[in-house]
C-alpha positions as CSV (number, residue, x, y, z in Angstrom):
1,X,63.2,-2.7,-14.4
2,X,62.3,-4.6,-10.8
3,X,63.5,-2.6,-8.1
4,X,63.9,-4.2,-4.3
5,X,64.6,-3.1,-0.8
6,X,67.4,-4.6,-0.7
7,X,66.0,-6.0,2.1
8,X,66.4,-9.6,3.3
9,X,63.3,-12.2,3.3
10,X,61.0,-11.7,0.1
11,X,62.8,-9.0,-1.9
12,X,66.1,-11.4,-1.8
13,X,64.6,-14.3,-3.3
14,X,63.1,-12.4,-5.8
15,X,66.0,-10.8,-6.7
16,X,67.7,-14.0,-6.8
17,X,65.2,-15.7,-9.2
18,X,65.1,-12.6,-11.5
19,X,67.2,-14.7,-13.5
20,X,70.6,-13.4,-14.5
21,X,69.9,-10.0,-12.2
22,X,70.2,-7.2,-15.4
23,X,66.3,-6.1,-14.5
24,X,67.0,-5.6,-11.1
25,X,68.2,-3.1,-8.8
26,X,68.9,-3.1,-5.2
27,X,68.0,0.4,-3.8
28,X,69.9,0.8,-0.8
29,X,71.7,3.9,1.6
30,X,74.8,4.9,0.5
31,X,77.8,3.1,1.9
32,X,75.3,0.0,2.3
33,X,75.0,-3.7,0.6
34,X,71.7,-6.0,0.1
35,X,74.4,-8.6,-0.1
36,X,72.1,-10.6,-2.9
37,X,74.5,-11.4,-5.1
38,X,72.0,-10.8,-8.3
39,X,71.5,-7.5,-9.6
40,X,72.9,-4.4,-8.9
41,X,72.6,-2.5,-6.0
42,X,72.0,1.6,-6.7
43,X,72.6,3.7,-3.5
44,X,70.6,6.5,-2.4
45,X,69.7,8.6,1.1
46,X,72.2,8.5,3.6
47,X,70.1,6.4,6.0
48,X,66.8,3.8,5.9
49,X,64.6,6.4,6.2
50,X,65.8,8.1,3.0
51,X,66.1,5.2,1.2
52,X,62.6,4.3,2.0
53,X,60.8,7.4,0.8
54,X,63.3,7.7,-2.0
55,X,61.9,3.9,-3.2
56,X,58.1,5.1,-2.5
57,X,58.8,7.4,-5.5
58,X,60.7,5.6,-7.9
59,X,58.1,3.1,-9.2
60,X,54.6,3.2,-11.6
61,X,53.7,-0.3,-9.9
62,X,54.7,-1.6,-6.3
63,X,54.0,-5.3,-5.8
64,X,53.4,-6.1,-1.6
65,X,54.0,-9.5,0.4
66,X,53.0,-9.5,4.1
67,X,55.7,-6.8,5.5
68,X,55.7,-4.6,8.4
69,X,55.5,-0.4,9.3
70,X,58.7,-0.2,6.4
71,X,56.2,-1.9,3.6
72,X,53.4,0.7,5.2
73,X,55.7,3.7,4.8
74,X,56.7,2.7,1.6
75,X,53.2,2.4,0.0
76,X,51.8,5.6,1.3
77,X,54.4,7.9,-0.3
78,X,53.7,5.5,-3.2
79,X,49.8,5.7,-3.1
80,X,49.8,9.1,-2.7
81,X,51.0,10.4,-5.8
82,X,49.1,7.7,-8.1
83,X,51.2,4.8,-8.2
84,X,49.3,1.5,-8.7
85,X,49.6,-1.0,-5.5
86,X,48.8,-5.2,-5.9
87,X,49.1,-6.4,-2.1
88,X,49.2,-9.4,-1.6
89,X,47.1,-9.5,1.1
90,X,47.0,-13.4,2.0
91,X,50.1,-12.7,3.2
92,X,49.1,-10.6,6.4
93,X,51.1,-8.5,7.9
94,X,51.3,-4.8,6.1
95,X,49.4,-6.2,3.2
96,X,46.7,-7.3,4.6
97,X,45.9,-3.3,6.3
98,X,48.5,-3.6,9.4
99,X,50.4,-0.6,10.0
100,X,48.9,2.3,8.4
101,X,48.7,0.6,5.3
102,X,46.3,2.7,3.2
103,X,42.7,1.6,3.3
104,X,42.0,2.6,-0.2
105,X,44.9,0.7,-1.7
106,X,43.0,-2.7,-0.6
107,X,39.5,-2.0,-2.3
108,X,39.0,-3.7,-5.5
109,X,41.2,-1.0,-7.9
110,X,39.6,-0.5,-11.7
111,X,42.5,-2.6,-13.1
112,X,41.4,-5.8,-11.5
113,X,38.3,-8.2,-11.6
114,X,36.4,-8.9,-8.6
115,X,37.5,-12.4,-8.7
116,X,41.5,-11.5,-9.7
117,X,41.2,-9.0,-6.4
118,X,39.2,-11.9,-4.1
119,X,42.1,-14.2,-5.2
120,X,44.8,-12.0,-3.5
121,X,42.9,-12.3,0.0
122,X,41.3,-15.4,0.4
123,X,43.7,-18.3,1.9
124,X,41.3,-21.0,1.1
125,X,42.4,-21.0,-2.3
126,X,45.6,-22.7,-3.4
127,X,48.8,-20.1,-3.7
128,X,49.0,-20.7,-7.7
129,X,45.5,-19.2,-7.7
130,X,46.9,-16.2,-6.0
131,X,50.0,-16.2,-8.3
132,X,48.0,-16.7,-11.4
133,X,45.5,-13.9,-10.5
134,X,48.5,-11.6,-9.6
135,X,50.6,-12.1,-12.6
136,X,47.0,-11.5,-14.7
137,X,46.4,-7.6,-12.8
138,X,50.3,-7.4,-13.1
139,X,50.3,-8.1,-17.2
140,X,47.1,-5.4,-17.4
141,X,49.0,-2.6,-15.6
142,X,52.3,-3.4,-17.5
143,X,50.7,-3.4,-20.8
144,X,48.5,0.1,-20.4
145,X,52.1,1.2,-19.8
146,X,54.3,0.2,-22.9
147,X,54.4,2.4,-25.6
148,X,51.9,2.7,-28.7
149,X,53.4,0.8,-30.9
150,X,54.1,-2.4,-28.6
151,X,50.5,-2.0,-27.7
152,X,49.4,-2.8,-31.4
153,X,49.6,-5.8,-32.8
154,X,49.7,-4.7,-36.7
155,X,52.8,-2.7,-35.5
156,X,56.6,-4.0,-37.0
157,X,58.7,-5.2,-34.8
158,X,56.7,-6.2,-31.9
159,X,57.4,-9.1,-30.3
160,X,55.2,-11.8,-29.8
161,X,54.9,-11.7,-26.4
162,X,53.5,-7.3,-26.7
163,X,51.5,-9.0,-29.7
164,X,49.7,-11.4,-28.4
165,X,45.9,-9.3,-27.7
166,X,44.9,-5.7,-28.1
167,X,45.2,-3.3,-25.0
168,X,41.7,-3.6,-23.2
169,X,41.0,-0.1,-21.9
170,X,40.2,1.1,-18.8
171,X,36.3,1.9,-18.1
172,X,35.5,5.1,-16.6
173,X,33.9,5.1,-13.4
174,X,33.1,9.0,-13.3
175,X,31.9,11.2,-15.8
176,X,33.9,14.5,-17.3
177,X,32.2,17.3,-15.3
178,X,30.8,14.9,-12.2
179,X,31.3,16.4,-8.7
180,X,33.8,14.0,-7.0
181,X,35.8,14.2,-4.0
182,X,39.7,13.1,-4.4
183,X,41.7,11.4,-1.4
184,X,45.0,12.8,-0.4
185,X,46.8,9.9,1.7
186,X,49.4,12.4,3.1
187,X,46.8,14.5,5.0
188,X,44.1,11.5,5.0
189,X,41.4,13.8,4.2
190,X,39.2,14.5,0.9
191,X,38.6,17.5,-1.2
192,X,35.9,18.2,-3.6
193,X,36.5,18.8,-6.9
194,X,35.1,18.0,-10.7
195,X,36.2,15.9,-13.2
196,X,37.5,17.5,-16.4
197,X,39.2,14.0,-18.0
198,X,39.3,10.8,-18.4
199,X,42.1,8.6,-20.3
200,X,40.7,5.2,-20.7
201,X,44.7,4.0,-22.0
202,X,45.6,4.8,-18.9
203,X,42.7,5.0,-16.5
204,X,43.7,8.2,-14.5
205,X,41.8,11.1,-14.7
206,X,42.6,14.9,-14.7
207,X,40.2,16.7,-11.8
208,X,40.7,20.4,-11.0
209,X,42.4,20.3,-7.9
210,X,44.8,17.7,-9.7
211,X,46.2,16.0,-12.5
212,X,47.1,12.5,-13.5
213,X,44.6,10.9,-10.5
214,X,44.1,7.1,-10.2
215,X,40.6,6.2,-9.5
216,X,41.5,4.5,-6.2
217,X,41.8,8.4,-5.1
218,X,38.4,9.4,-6.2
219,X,35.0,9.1,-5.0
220,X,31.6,10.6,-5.8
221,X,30.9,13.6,-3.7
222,X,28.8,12.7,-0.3
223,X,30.1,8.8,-0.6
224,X,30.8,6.6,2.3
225,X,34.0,6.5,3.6
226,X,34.9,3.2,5.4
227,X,37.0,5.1,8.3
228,X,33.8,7.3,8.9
229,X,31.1,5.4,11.0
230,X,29.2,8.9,11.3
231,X,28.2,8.6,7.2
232,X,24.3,8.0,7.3
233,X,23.3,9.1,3.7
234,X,21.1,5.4,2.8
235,X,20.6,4.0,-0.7
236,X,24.1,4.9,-2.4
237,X,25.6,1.5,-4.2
238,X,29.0,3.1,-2.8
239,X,27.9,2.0,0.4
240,X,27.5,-1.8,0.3
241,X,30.7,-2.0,-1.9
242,X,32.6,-0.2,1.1
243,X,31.8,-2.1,4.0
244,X,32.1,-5.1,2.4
245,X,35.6,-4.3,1.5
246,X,35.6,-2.7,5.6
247,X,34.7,-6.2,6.6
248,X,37.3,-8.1,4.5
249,X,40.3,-5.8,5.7
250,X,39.0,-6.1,9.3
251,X,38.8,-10.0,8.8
252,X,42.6,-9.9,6.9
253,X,44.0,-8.1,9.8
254,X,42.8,-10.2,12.6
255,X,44.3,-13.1,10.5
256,X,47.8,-14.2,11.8
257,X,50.2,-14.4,8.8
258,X,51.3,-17.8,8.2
259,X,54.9,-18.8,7.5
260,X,55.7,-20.6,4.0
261,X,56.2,-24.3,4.3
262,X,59.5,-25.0,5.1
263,X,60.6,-21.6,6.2
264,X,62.5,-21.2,9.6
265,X,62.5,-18.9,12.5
266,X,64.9,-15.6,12.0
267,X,66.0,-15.6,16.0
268,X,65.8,-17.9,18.5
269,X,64.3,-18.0,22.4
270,X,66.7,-15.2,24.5
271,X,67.3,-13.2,21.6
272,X,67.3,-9.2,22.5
273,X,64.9,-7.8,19.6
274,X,62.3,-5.0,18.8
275,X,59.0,-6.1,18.4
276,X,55.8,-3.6,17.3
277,X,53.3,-3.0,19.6
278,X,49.6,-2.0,17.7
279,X,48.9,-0.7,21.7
280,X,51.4,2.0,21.3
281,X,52.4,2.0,17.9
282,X,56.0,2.0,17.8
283,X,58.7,-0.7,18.3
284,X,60.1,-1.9,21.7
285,X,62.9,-3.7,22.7
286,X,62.2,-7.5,24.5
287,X,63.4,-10.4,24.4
288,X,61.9,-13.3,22.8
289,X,60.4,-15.6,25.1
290,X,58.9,-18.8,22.8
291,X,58.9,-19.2,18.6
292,X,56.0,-21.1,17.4
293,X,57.0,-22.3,14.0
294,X,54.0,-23.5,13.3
295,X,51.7,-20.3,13.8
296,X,54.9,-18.2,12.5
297,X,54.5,-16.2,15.7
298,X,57.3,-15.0,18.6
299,X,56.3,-14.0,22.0
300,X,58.4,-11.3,23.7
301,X,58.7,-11.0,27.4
302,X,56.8,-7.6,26.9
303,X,54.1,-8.7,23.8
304,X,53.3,-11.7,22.7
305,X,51.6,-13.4,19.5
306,X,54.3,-11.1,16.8
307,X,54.2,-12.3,13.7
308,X,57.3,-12.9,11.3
309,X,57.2,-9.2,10.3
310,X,56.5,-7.8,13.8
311,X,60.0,-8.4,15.0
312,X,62.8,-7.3,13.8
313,X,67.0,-7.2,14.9
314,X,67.5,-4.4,17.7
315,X,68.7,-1.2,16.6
316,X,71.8,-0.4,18.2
């Protein structure tokens, strides 16, 4: 199953080219409507904020494009209890690290090759690149999750699309025993702990402080921590790999997202609106002052240079 938003922009044209809807459901609050038209629209939570966390649980593998504080929200409930994350992060916005999106969640993951994961950043490649090396990390995750006997080709009744290469396992980055330290995204803070297990099928491991752990949550113990400019062990390989993933998300976020060919400005100039301020990190009401469809940017009579998914219709 594909499970959306409901909201409008990206999720809807998914939904709409899911092709006759029966894989897809529209998670919205009760008494509520993503108005798509394809696919069927499951309610939960009696407001957004329900319906948000509620879809931050629901999935094993949560696919982002660009977005805004919503997308972050939605990822770090997500994240935090193990669920795999592709971000798009190309895209800007949440994807590319606004927002309190989670720092760990844009490091090259165990699931993906360095070039798959480089392919999701850069915009110097074409989009098909991007879409190709997506839809390659996406068939990986999919297929370490369908059942044994879909996995194996000799098996009857597989189809040839589950038949068409073995599972490749994951490799294991830790060792059973190993002194590690696991990352809880709720309390953004690490805890040391020991590895007892490792399921290359799956690539999770089981640690002592918890179970069923992806190794995007895990580090070894003492490693450098990309949000911690007081680390000053030298010499560990963890290192290097870290601040070159610091520098990338840094470079992402100071990006501006770029809208799609084509695509056209949600409001117009003297439109009341919310736009997010990074200064003090909430939303705040102004009105839009100039839309340059070109950079995909609005600027507010109180902020200006918003992308797309930094303004959004005022709440009443």
């Amino acid at each position: 199953k594909f499970v959306t938003g409901g909201m409008a922009g990206v999720q809807e044209a998914f939904a709409k080219h899911c092709g006759d809807g029966s894989r897809v459901w529209n998670l919205v609050p009760v008494g509520k409507s993503s108005g798509y038209g394809n696919g069927r629209d499951i309610h939960a939570g009696t407001n957004s904020e329900d319906a948000k966390t509620i879809f931050g649980l629901l999935g094993d593998i949560y696919v982002t494009v660009e977005g805004g504080p919503e997308v972050s929200q939605e990822v770090c409930v997500a994240f935090e209890r193990g669920a795999k994350v592709v971000p798009l992060m190309r895209t800007g916005g949440a994807s590319a690290g606004k927002f309190g999106f989670p720092t760990e969640a844009l490091q090259e993951p165990c699931f993906s090759t360095r070039e798959q994961w480089s392919l999701l950043k850069t915009d110097s490649e074409p989009e098909e690149k991007s879409a190709v090396a997506a839809v390659a990390i996406l068939e990986k995750l999919i297929r370490s999750r369908l059942p044994k006997h879909m996995k194996d080709p000799a098996s009857k009744g597989v189809s040839s699309v589950s038949s068409r290469q073995p599972m490749t396992e994951f490799k294991a980055e830790f060792e059973a025993e190993e002194a590690v330290e696991v990352y809880s995204a709720k309390f953004k803070s690490w805890t040391s702990t020991r590895v007892r297990r490792f399921d290359p099928k799956t690539g999770r491991y089981d640690l002592d402080a918890a179970r069923d752990v992806c190794q995007e949550h895990i580090r070894r113990k003492g490693a450098f921590d990309p949000t911690d400019s007081g680390w000053t062990q030298p010499g560990d390989a963890y290192k290097a790999k870290a601040i070159e993933a610091k520098k990338e998300a840094e470079t992402s976020q100071t990006s501006p997202a770029q809208p799609p060919p084509g695509r056209k400005s949600t409001f117009q100039v003297g439109d009341v609106v919310e736009g997010w301020s990074n200064d003090k990190s909430k939303w705040i009401e102004g009105v839009i002052q100039k839309v340059d469809i070109e950079k995909g940017t609005y600027d507010l009579d109180r902020v200006r240079g918003l992308t797309w998914s930094e303004v959004r219709v005022l709440k009443k």
